[in-house]
ROSE-4610 file (N, C-alpha, C; in Angstrom, 1 decimal, always signed):
// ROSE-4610
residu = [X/X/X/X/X/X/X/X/X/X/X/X/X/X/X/X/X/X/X/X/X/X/X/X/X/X/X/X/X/X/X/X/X/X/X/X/X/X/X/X/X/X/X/X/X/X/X/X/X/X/X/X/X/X/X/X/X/X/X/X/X/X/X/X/X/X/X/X/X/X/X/X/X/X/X/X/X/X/X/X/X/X/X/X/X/X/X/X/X/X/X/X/X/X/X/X/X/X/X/X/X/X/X/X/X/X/X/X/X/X/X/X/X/X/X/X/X/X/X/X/X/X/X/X/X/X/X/X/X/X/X/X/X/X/X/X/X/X/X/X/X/X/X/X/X/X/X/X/X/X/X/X/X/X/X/X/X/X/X/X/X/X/X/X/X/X/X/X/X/X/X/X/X/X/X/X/X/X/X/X/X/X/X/X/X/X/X/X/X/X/X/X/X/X/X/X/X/X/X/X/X/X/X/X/X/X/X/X/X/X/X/X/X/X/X/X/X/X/X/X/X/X/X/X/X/X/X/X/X/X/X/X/X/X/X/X/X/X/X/X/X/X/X/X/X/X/X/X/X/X/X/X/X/X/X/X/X/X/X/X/X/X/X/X/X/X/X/X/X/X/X/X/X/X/X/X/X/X/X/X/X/X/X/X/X/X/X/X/X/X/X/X/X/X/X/X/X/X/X/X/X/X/X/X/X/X/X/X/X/X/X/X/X/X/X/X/X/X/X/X/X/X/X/X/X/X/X/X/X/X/X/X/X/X/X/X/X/X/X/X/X/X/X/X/X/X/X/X/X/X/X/X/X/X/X/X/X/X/X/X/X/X/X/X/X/X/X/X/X/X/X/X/X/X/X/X/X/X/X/X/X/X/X/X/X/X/X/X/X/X/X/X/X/X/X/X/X/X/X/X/X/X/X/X/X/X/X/X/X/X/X/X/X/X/X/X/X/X/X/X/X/X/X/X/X/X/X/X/X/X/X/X/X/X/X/X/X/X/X/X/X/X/X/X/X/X/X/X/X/X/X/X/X/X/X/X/X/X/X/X/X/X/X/X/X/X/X/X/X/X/X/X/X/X/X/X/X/X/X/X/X/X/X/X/X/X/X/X/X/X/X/X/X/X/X/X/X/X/X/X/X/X/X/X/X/X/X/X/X/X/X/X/X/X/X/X/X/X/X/X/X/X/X/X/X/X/X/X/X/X/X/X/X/X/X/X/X/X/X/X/X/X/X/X/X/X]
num = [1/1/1/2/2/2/3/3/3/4/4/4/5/5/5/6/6/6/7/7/7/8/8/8/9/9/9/10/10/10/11/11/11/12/12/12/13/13/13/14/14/14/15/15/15/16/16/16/17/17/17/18/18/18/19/19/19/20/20/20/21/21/21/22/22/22/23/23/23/24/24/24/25/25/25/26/26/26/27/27/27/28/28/28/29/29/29/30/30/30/31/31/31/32/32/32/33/33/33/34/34/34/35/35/35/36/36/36/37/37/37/38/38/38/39/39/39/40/40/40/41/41/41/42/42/42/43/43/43/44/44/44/45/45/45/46/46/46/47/47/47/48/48/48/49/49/49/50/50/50/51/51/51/52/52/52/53/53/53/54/54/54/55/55/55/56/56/56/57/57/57/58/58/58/59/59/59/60/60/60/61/61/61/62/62/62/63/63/63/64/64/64/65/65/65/66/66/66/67/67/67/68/68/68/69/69/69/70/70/70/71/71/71/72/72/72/73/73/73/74/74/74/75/75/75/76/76/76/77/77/77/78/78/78/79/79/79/80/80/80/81/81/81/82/82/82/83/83/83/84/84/84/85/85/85/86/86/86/87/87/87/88/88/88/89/89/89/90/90/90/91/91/91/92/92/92/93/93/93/94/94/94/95/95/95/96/96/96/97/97/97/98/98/98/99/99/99/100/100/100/101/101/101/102/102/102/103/103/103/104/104/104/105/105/105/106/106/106/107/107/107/108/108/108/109/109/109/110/110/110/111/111/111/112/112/112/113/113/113/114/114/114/115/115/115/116/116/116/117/117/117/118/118/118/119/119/119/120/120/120/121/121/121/122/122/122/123/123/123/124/124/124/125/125/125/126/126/126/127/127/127/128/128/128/129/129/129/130/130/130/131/131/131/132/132/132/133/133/133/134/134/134/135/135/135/136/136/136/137/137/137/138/138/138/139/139/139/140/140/140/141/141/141/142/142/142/143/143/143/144/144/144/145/145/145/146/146/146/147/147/147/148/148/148/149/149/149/150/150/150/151/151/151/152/152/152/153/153/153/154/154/154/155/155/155/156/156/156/157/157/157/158/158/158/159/159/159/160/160/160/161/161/161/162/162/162/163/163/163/164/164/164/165/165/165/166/166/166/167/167/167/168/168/168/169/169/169/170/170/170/171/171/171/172/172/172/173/173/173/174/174/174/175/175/175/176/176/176/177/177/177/178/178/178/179/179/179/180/180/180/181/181/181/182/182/182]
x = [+0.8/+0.0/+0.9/+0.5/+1.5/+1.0/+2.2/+1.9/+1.3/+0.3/-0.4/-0.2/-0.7/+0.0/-0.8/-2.0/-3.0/-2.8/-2.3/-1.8/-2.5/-4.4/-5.2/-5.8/-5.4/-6.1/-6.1/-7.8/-7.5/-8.1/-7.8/-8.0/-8.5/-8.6/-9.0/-9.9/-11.4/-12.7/-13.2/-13.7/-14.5/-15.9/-16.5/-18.2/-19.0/-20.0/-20.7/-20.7/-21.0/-20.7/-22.1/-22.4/-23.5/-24.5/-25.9/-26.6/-27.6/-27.8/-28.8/-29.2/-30.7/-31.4/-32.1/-32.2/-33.1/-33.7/-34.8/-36.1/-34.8/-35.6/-34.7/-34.7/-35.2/-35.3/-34.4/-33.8/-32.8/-33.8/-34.9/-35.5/-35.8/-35.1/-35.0/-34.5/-33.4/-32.8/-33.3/-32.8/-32.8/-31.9/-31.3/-30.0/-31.1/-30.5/-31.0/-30.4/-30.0/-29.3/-30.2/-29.3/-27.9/-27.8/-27.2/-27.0/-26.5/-27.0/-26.8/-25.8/-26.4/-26.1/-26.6/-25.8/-25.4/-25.0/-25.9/-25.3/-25.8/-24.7/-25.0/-24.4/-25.1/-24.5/-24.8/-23.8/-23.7/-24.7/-25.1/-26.4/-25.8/-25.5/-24.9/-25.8/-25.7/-26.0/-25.4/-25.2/-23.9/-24.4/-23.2/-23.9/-22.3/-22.9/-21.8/-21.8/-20.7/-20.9/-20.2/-20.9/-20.5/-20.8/-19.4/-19.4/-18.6/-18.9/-17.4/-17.2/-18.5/-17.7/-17.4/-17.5/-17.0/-16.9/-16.2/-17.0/-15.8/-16.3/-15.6/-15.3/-16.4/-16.3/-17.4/-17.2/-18.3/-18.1/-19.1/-19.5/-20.6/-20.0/-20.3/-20.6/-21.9/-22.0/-23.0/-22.8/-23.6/-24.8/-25.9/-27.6/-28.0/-27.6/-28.4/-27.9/-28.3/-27.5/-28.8/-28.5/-29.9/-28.9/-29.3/-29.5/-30.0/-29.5/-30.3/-29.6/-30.9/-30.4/-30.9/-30.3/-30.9/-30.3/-31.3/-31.2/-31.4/-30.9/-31.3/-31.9/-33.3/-33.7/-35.3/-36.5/-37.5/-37.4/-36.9/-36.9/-38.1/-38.9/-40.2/-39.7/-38.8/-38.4/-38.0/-37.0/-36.5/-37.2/-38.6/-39.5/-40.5/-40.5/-41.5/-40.8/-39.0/-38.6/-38.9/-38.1/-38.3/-39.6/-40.4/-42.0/-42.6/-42.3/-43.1/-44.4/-44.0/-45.1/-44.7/-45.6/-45.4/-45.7/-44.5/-45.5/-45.7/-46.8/-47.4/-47.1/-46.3/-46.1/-47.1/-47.7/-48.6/-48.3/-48.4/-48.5/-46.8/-46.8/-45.4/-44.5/-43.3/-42.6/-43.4/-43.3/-43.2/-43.8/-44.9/-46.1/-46.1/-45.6/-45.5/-45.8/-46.6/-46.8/-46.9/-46.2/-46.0/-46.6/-47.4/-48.2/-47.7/-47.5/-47.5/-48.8/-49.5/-50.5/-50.3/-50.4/-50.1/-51.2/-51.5/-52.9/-52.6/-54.2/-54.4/-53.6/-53.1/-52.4/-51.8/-50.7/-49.9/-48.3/-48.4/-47.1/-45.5/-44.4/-43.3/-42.5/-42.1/-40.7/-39.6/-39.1/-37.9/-36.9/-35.6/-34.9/-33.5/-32.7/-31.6/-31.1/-29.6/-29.5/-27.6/-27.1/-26.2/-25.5/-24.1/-23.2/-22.1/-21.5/-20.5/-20.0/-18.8/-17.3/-16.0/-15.8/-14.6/-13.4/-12.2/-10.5/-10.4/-9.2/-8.7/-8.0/-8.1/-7.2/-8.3/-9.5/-10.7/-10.4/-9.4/-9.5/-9.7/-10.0/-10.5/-11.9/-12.4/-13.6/-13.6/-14.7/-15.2/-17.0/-17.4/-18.7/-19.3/-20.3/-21.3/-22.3/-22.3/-23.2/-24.4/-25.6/-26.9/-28.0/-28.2/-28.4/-30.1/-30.4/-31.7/-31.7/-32.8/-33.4/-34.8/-35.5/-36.5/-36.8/-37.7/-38.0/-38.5/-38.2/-38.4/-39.0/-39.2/-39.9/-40.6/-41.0/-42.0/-41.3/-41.6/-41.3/-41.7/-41.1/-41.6/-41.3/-41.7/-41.4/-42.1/-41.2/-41.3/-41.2/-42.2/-42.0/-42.1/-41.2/-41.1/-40.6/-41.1/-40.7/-39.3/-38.3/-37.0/-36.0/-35.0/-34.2/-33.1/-33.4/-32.7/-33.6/-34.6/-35.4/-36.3/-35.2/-35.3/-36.1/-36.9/-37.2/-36.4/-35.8/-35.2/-35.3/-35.7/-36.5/-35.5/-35.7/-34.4/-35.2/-34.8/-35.1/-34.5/-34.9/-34.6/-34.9/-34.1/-34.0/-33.1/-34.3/-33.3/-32.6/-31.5/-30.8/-31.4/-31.4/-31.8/-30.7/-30.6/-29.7/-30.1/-29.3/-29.5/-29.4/-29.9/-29.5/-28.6/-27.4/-25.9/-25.4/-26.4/-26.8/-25.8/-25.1/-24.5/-25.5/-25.4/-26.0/-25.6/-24.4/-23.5/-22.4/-21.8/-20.5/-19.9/-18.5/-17.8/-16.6/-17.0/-15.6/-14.8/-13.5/-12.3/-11.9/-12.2/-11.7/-10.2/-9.3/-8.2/-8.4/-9.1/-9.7/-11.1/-11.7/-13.1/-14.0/-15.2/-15.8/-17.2/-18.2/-19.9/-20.3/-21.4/-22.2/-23.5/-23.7/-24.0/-25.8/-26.1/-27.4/-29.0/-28.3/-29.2/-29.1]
y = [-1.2/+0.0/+1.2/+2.0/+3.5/+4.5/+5.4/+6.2/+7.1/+7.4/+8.1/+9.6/+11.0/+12.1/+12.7/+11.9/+12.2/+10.9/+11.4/+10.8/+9.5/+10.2/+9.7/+8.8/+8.7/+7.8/+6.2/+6.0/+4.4/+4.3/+5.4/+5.6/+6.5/+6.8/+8.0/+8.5/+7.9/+8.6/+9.4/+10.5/+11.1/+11.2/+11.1/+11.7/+11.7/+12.6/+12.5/+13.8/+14.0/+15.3/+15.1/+14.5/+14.5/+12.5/+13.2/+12.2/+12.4/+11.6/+12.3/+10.9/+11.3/+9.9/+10.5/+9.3/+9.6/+8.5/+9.3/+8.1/+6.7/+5.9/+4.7/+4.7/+5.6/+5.9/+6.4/+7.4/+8.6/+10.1/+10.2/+11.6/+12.9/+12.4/+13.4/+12.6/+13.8/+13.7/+14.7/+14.8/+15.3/+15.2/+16.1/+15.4/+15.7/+14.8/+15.0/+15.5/+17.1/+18.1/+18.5/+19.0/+18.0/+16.7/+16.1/+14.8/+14.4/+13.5/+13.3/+11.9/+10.5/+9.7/+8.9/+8.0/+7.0/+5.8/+4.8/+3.5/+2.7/+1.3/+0.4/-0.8/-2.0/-2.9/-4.2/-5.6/-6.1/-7.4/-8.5/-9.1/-10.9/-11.2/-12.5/-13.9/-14.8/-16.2/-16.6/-17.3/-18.3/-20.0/-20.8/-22.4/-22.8/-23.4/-24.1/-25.4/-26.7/-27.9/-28.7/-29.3/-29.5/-31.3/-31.5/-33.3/-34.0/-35.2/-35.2/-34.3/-33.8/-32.5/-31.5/-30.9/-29.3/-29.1/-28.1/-26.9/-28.0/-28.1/-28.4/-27.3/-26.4/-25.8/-24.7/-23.4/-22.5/-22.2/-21.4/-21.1/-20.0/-18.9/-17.4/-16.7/-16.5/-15.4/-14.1/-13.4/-12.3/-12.2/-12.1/-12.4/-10.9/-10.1/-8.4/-7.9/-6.5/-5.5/-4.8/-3.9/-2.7/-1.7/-0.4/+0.8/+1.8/+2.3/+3.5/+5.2/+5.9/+7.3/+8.7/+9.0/+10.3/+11.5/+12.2/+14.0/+15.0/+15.7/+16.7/+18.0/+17.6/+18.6/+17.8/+18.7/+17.4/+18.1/+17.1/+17.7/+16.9/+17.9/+17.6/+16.7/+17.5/+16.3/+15.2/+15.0/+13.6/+13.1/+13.0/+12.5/+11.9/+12.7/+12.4/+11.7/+11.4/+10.2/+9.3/+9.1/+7.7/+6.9/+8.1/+7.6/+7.2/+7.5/+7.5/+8.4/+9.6/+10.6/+11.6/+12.8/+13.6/+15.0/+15.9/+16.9/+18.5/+18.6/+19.7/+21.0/+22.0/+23.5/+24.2/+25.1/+26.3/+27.7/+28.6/+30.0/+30.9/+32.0/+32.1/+33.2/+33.1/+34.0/+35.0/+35.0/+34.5/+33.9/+33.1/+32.5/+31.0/+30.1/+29.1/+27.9/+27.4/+25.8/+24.4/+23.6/+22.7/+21.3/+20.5/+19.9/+17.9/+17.0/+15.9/+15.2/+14.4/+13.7/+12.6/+11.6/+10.3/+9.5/+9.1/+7.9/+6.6/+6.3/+4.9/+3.5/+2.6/+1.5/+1.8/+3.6/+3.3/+2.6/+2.4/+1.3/+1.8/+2.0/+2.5/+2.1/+3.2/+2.6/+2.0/+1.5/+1.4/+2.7/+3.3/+4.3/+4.3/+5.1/+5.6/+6.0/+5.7/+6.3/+6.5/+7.5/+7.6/+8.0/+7.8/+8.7/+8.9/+9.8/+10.3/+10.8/+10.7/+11.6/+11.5/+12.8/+13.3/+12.2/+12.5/+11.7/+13.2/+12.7/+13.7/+14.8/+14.7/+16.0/+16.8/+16.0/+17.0/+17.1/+16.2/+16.2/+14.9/+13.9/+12.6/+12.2/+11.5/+11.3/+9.3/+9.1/+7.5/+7.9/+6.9/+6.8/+5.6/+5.4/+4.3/+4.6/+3.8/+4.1/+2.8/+2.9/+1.3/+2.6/+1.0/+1.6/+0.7/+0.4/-0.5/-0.4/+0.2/+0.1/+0.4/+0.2/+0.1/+0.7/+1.4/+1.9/+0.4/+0.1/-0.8/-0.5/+0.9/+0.5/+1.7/+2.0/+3.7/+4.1/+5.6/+6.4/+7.6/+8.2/+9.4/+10.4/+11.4/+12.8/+13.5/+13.4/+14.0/+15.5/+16.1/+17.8/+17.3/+17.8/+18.2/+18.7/+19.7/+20.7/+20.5/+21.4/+21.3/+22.4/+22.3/+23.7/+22.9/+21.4/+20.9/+20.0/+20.1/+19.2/+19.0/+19.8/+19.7/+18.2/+18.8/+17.3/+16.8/+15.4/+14.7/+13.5/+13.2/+12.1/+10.8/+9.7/+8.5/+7.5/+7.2/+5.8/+4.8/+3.6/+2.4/+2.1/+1.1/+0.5/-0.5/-1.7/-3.0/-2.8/-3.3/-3.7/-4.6/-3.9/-5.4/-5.0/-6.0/-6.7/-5.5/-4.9/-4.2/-5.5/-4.4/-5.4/-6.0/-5.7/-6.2/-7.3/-7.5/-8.5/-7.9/-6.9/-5.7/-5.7/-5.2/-4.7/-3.2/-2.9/-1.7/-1.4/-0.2/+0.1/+0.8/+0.4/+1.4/+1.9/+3.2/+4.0/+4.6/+4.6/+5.4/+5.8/+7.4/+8.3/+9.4/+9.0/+9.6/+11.2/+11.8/+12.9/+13.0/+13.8/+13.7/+14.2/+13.7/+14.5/+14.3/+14.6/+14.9/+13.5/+13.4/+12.1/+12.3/+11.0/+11.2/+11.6/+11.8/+12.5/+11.8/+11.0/+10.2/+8.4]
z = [+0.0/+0.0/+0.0/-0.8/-0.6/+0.3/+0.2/+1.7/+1.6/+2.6/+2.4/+2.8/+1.9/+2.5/+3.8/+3.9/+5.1/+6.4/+6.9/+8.1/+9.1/+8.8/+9.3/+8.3/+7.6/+6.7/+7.3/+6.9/+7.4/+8.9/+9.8/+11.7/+11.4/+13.2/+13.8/+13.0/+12.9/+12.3/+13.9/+13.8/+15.0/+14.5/+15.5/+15.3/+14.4/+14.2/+12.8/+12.3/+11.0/+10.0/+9.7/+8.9/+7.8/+7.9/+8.2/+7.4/+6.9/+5.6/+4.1/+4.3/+3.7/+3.5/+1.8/+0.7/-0.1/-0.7/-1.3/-1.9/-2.7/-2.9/-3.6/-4.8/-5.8/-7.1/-7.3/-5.9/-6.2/-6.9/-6.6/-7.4/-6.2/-4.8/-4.0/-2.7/-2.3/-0.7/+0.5/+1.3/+2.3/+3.7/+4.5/+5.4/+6.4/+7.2/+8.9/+9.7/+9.7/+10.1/+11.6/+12.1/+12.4/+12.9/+12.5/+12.6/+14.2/+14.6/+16.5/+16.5/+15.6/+15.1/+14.1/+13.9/+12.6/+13.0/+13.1/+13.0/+12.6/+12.5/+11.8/+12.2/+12.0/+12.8/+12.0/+11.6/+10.8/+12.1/+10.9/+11.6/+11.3/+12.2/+11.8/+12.3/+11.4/+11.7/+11.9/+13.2/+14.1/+14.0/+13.4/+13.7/+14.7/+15.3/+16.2/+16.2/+15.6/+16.3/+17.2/+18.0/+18.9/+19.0/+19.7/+19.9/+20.7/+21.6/+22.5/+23.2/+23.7/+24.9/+24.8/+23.4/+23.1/+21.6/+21.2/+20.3/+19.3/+18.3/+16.5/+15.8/+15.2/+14.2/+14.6/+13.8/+14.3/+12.5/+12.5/+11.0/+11.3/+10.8/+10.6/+9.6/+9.3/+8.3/+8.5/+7.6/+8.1/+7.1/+7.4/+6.5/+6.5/+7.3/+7.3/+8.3/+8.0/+8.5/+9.5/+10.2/+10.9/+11.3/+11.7/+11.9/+12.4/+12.9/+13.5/+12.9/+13.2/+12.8/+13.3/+14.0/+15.2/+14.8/+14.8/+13.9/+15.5/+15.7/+16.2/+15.7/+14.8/+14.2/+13.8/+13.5/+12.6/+11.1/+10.5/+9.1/+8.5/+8.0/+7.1/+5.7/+5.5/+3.9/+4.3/+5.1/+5.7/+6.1/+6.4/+7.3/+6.2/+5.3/+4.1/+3.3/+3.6/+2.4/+3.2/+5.0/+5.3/+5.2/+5.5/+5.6/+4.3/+3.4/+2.3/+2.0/+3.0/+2.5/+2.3/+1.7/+0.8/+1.4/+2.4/+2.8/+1.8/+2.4/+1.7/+2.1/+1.4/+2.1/+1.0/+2.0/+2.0/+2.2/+1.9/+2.1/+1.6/+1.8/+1.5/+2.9/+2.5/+3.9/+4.4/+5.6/+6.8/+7.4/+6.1/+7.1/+6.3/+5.8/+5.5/+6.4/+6.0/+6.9/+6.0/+6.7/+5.9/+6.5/+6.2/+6.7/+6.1/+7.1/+6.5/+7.5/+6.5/+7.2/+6.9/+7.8/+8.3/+8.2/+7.1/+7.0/+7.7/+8.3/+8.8/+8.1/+8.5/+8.1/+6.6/+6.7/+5.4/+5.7/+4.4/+4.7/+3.9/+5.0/+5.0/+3.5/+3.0/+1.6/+1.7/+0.7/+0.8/+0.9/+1.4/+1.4/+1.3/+0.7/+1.4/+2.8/+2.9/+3.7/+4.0/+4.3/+4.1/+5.6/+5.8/+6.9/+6.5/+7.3/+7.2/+8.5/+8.9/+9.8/+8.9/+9.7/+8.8/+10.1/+9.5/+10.2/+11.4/+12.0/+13.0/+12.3/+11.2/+10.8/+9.5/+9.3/+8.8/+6.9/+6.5/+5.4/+4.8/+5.6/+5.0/+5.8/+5.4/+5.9/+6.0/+6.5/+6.7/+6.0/+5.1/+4.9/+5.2/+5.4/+4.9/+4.3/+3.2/+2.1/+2.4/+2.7/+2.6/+1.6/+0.6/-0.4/-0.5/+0.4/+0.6/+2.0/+2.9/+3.7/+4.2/+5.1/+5.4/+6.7/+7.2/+8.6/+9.8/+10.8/+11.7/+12.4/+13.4/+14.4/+14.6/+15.8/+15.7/+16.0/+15.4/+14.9/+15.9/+17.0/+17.9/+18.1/+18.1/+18.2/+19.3/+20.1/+21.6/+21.6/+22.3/+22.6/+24.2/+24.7/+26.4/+26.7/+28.1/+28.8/+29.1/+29.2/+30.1/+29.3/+29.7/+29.0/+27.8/+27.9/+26.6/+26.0/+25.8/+25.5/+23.9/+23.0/+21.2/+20.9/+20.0/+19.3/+18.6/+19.1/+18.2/+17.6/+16.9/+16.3/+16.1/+16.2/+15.7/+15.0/+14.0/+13.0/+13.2/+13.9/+13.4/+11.7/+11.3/+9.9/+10.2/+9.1/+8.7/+7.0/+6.9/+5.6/+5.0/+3.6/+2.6/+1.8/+1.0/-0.2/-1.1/-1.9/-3.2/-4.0/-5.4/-6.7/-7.1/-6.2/-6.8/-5.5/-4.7/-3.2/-2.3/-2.3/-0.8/-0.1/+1.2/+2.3/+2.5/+3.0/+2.6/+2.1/+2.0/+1.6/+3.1/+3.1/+4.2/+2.9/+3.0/+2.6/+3.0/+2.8/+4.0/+3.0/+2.7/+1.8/+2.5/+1.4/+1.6/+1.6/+0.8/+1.0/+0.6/+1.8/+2.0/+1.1/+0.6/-0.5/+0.2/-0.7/-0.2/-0.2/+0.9/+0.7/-0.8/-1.7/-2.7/-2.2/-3.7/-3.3/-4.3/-4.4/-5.1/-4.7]
C-alpha cells in the first residue's frame, strides 16, 4: 500500500458530519441536520458444532444489517422520504406551513440512507453508504418541557440486499468528498 500524505487515513474517524437519506429511485434527498447519530451494525448467523464435549467448528455469516439514525432537528423532507409521504407546504414567507398527514395503516418505503465523519485531521472522511433500507420500528417525536429538551426524532432500519446483493458500503476516503445524493 502507498503512503499516504493524510496521516489519518485508514483511523482515527471522529463523530458524525453529515446524514442524508433519499427516496430509492434517487428523485430526491434530504440530510438530517444536524445529525446526532449514525449506526449500523452487521447481523450474523452463528452455527456451532459441537461433539465429544465441546465446540468443533463455528460457522459465521452475516444475513443483514440494521440501523439506526438520530437528527437533532424534525426535518419535514426527511421524514416524508423515510415515511413515504409527501409533505405539503402552503403560504409564502413568513407564514409558511408545511403539513404531513399520516394515513391509517400506510405502509413504509424502501430508502436511502447515508453517513459520514470526517478523520482527525478533517481532510479525510469514513462513509457508509446502505443503499436499501426500510424503517423498523415507531417512529416518535417528543416535545417536552425542560431547557434541553429539542425534538429529536431517531429511526430504526433493517438492511436489505441491493440489486448487486450488498447490504453496505464502508468507505475510507483519503480525501473527504460529499455524501451522494441520489
Amino acid at each position: 500500500m502507498a503512503e499516504s500524505v493524510n496521516p489519518s487515513y485508514g483511523h482515527a474517524v471522529l463523530s458524525i458530519n453529515k446524514i442524508r437519506v433519499a427516496k430509492l429511485d434517487g428523485s430526491a434527498y434530504a440530510d438530517l441536520d444536524p445529525g446526532q447519530e449514525f449506526m449500523i451494525k452487521f447481523v450474523a448467523r452463528t452455527g456451532k458444532l459441537y461433539g465429544n464435549d465441546s465446540l468443533y467448528a463455528v460457522a459465521n455469516r452475516i444475513v443483514e444489517a440494521a440501523g439506526q439514525a438520530k437528527a437533532g432537528s424534525m426535518s419535514t423532507s426527511a421524514l416524508g422520504i423515510i415515511m413515504g409521504l409527501t409533505p405539503a407546504e402552503t403560504g409564502s414567507t413568513p407564514n409558511r406551513i408545511t403539513t404531513i398527514e399520516v394515513p391509517v395503516q400506510h405502509r413504509t418505503p424502501y430508502f436511502k440512507i447515508y453517513g459520514m465523519a470526517y478523520d482527525d485531521t478533517a481532510t479525510g472522511a469514513m462513509q457508509v453508504i446502505v443503499n436499501k433500507c426500510k424503517v423498523t420500528s415507531d417512529v416518535e417525536l417528543v416535545m417536552a418541557d425542560g431547557p434541553d429538551t429539542w425534538v429529536t426524532p431517531a429511526y430504526e432500519f433493517a438492511v436489505v440486499k441491493d440489486g448487486n446483493g450488498k447490504l453496505f458500503s464502508i468507505k475510507q476516503l483519503e480525501t473527504a468528498a460529499d455524501l451522494p445524493t441520489s
